[in-house]
C-alpha positions in Angstrom: 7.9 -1.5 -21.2 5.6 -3.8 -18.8 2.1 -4.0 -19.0 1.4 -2.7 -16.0 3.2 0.2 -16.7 2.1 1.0 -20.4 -1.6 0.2 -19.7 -0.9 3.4 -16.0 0.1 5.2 -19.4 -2.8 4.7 -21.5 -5.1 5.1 -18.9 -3.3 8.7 -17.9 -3.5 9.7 -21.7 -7.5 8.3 -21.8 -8.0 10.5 -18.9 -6.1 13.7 -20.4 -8.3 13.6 -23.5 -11.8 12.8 -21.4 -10.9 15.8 -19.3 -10.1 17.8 -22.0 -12.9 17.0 -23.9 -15.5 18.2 -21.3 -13.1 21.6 -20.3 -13.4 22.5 -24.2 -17.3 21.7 -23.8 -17.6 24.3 -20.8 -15.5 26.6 -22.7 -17.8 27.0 -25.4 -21.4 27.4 -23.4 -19.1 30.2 -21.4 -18.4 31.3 -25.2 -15.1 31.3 -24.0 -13.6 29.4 -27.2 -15.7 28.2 -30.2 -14.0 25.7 -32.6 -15.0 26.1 -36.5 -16.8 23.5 -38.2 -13.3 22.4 -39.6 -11.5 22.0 -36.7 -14.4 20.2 -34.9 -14.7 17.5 -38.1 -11.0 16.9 -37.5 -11.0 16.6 -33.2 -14.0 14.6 -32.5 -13.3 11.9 -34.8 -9.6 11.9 -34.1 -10.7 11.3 -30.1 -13.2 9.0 -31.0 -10.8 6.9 -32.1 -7.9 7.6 -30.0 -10.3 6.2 -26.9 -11.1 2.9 -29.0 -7.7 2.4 -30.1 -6.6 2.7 -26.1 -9.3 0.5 -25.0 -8.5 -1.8 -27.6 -5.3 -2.2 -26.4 -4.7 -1.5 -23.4 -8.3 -2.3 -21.5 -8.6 1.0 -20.3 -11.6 3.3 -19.0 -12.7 5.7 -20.8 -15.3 7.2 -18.3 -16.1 7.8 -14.8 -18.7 5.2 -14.6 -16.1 2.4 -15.9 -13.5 3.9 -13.4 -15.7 3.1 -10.8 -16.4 0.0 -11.9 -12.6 -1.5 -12.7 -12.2 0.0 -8.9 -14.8 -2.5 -7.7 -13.2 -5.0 -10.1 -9.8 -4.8 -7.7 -11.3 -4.8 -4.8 -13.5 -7.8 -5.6 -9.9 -9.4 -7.3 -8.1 -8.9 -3.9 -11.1 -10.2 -1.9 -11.2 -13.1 -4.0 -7.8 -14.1 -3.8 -7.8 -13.5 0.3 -10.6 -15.7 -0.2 -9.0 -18.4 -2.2 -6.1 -18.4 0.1 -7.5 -18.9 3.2 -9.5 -22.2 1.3 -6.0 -23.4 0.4 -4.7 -23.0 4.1 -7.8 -25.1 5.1 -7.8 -27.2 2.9 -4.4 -28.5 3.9 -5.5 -28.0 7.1 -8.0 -30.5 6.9 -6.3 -33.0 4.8 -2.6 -32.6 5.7 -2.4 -35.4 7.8 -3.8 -38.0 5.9 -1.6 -37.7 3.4 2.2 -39.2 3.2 5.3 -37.6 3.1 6.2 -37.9 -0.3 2.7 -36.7 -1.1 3.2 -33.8 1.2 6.4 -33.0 -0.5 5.2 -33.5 -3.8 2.4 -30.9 -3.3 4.6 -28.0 -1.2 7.0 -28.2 -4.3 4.1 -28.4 -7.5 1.6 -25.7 -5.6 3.7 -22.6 -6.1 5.3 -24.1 -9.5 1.1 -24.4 -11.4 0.2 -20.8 -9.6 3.8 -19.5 -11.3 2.4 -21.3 -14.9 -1.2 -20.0 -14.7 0.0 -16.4 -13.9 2.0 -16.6 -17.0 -0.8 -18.5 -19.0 -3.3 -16.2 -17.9 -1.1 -12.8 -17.9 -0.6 -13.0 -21.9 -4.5 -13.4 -22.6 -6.0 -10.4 -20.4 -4.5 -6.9 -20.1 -6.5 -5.3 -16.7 -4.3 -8.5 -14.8 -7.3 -8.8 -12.6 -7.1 -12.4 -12.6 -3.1 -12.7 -12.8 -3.3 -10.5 -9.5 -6.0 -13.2 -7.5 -3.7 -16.1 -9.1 -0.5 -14.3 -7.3 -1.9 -13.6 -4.6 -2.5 -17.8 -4.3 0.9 -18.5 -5.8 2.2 -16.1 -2.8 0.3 -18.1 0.1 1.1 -21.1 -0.9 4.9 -20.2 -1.6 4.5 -19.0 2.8 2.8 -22.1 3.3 5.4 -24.1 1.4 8.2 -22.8 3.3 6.1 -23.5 7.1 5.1 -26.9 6.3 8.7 -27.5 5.1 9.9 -26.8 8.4 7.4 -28.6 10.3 8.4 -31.9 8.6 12.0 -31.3 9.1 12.1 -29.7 12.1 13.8 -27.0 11.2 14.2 -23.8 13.9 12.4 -20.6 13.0 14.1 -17.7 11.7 13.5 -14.5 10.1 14.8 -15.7 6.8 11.4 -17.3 6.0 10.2 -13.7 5.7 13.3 -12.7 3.5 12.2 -15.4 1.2 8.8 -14.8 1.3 9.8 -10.6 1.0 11.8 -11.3 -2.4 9.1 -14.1 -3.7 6.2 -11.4 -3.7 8.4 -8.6 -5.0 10.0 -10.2 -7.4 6.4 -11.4 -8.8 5.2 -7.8 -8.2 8.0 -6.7 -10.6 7.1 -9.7 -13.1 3.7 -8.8 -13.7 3.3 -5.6 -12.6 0.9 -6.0 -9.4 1.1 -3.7 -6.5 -1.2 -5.6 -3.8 2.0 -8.4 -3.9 4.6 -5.8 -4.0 3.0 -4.1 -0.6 3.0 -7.9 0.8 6.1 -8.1 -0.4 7.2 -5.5 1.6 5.6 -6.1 4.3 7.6 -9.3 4.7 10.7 -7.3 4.3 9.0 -4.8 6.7 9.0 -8.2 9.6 12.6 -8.7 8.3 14.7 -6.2 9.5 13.0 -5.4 13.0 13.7 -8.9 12.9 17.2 -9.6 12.9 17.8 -6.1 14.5 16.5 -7.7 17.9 17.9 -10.8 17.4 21.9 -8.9 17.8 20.5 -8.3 21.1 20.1 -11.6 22.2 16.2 -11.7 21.9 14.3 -13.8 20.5 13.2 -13.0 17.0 9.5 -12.8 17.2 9.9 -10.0 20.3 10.6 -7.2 17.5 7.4 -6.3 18.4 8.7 -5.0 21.5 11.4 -3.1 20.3 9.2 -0.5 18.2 12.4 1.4 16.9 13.6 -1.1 14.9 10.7 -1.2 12.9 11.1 2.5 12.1 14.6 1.4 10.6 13.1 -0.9 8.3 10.4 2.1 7.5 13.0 4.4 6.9 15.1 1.7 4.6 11.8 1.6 2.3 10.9 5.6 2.2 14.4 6.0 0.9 14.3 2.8 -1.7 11.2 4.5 -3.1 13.4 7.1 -4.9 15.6 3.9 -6.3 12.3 2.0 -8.0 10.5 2.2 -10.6 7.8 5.2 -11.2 4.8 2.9 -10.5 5.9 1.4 -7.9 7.3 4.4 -5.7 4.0 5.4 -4.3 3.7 1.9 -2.8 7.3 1.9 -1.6 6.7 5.3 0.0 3.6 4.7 1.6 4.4 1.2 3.5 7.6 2.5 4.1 5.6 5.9 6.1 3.1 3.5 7.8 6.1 1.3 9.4 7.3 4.8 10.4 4.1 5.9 12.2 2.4 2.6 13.9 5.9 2.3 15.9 5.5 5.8 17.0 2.0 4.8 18.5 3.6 2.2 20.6 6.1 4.4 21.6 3.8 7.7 22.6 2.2 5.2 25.4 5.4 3.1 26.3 8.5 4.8 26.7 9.5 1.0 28.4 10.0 -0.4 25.2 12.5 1.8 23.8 15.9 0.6 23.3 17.1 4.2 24.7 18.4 3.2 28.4 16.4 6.3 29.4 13.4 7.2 31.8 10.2 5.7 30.5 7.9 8.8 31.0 10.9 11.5 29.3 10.5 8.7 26.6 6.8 8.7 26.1 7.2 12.7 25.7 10.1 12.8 23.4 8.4 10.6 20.9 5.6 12.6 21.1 7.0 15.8 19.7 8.8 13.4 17.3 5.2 11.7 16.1 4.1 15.6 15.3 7.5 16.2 13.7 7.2 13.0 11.4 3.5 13.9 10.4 3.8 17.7 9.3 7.3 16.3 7.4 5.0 13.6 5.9 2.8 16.2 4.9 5.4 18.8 3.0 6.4 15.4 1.5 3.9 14.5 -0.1 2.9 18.3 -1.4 6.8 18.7 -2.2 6.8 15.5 -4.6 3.1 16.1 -5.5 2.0 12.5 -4.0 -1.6 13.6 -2.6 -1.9 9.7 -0.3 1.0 10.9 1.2 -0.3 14.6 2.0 -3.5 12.7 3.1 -1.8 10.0 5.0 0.8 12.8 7.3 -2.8 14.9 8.0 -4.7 12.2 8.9 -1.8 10.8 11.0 -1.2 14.9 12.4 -5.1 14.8 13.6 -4.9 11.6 15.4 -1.7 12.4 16.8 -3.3 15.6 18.0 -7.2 14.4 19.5 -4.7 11.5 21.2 -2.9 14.6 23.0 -6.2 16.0 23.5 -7.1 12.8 25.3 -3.8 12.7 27.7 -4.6 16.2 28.7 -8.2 16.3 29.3 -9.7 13.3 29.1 -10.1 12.6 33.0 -11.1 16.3 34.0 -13.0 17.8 31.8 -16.8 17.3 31.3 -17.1 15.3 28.2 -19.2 17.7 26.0 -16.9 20.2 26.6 -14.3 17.9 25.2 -15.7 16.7 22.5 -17.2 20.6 21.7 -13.5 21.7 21.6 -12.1 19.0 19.1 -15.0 19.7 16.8 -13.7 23.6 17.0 -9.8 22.6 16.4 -11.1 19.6 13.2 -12.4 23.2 12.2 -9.6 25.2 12.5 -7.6 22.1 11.1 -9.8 22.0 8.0 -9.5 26.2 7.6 -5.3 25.8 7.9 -5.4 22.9 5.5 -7.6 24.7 3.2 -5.5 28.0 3.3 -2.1 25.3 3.0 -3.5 24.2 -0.4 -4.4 27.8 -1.5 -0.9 28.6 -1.4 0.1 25.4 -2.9 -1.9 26.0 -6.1 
């Protein structure tokens, strides 16, 4: 089993047994359930040393304040390797020129090779992969820097490819050591990919996917559906970059029916996708209750509630007095809070 994978595990049984531990406490000042002296000589010591065996092992929290604080930990670790990546893109930057072909070669070719051996050398002495994951995330840049300097010395035309390379690169280290910030980047790449070459059978150019929205939207749908096909602990992340490359493209399309490749009037356009954007958020919502994946639930209301205040804009924006407006989508967040509400009543 990865690491990754068996220290989600651990964590999920730490958590069980915290939670249970403070149920079985509230049980017994509701004198609900008492334990006898027996059975509470045999429990605490067994949980006691459950949780140090776990942390032991596996690094894991085994409170809420350490929780919070391995959260912080990641976000710091993904800051940090931003951080260190943009210092490498400077850093070549500054000195790129001044330094010879060979060299130039030489250091393309060894950059990603030392940030693959200290991921490796680093991965088998820590288990939380904090530092694996900032290494990566270096190893990854310079890997997309490798591949742009190479084709500035060579003169080689641009192509989608790169990001093919640089999509499977990031995945594949995502699947090595078990890290979900590459795997989204990963993706991501991918996600540039296929919009990509889609326009390019049109005879565009390949950087003008941007324009052509609903190719994008193909790439989104590719990555919803691959989320079934992967791995439990990565599906989540497969399912929720593969929903966002679904929904930004419907923005575009709400305001420009234009860029459509549907040889059809603009303005019909612009509506159609409209009532599709609504669709694709209340289906993004029985998703994510249907499959119990509460960031999906969350991410098809948040999208429903944009989707909806933008449609209050479009109708009323220009005409009606602005405290009225803003009075009436306060009174529908309301009734949008009451529906959700009663939506996970029934779901319970």
């Amino acid at each position: 089993m990865p690491k990754a994978l068996a220290r989600r595990d651990a964590q999920q049984r730490a958590d069980r047994l915290r939670i249970f531990r403070q149920e079985l406490a509230e049980l017994e000042r509701q004198q609900v359930l008492a334990l006898s002296d027996d059975q509470r000589a045999r429990l605490e010591p067994f949980l006691d040393k459950t949780f140090q065996d776990l942390a032991a092992q596996y690094d894991i929290d085994t409170t809420e304040s350490q929780k919070q604080l391995s959260l912080g930990m990641r976000i710091i670790s993904a800051l940090g390797g931003l951080a260190l990546c943009a210092a490498v893109f400077l850093f070549f930057y500054r000195f790129w020129g001044s330094i010879p072909t060979a060299g130039q070669l030489s250091i393309l070719i060894a950059t990603p090779l030392s940030g693959l051996a200290a991921m490796y050398f680093v991965s088998e002495r820590e288990r939380t992969l904090y530092f694996t994951g900032l290494i990566g995330l270096v190893t990854f840049a310079s890997f997309v820097l490798n591949l742009i300097v190479f084709g500035q010395i060579f003169n080689i035309i641009s192509t989608p490819n790169a990001f093919l390379a640089w999509g499977a690169f990031a995945i594949a280290l995502a699947y090595t050591f078990g890290l979900r910030l590459l795997l989204a980047a990963g993706l991501v790449c991918w996600l540039v990919f296929v919009p990509a070459t889609i326009v390019t059978w049109t005879g565009v150019t390949w950087d003008s996917f941007f324009e052509r929205p609903e190719s994008i939207i193909v790439g989104g749908l590719a990555t919803v559906a691959a989320s079934f096909l992967v791995r439990e602990d990565f599906s989540g992340t497969f399912c929720l970059v593969g929903l966002l490359a679904i929904l930004f493209p419907l923005l575009e399309l709400w305001h420009y029916g234009s860029s459509s490749f549907l040889p059809l009037d603009p303005t019909a356009l612009e509506r159609t996708y409209q009532v599709v954007a609504f669709i694709a958020a209340a289906l993004i919502i029985w998703f994510g209750i249907r499959t119990d994946q509460p960031p999906v639930m969350n991410l098809g209301a948040a999208a429903f509630t944009i989707f909806l205040i933008m449609k209050f804009v479009d109708w009323w924006w220009d005409w009606m007095p602005k405290y009225i407006f803003f009075f009436i989508v306060g009174a529908i967040a309301i009734g949008l809070l009451v529906a959700f509400r009663k939506l996970r009543e029934a779901t319970a």
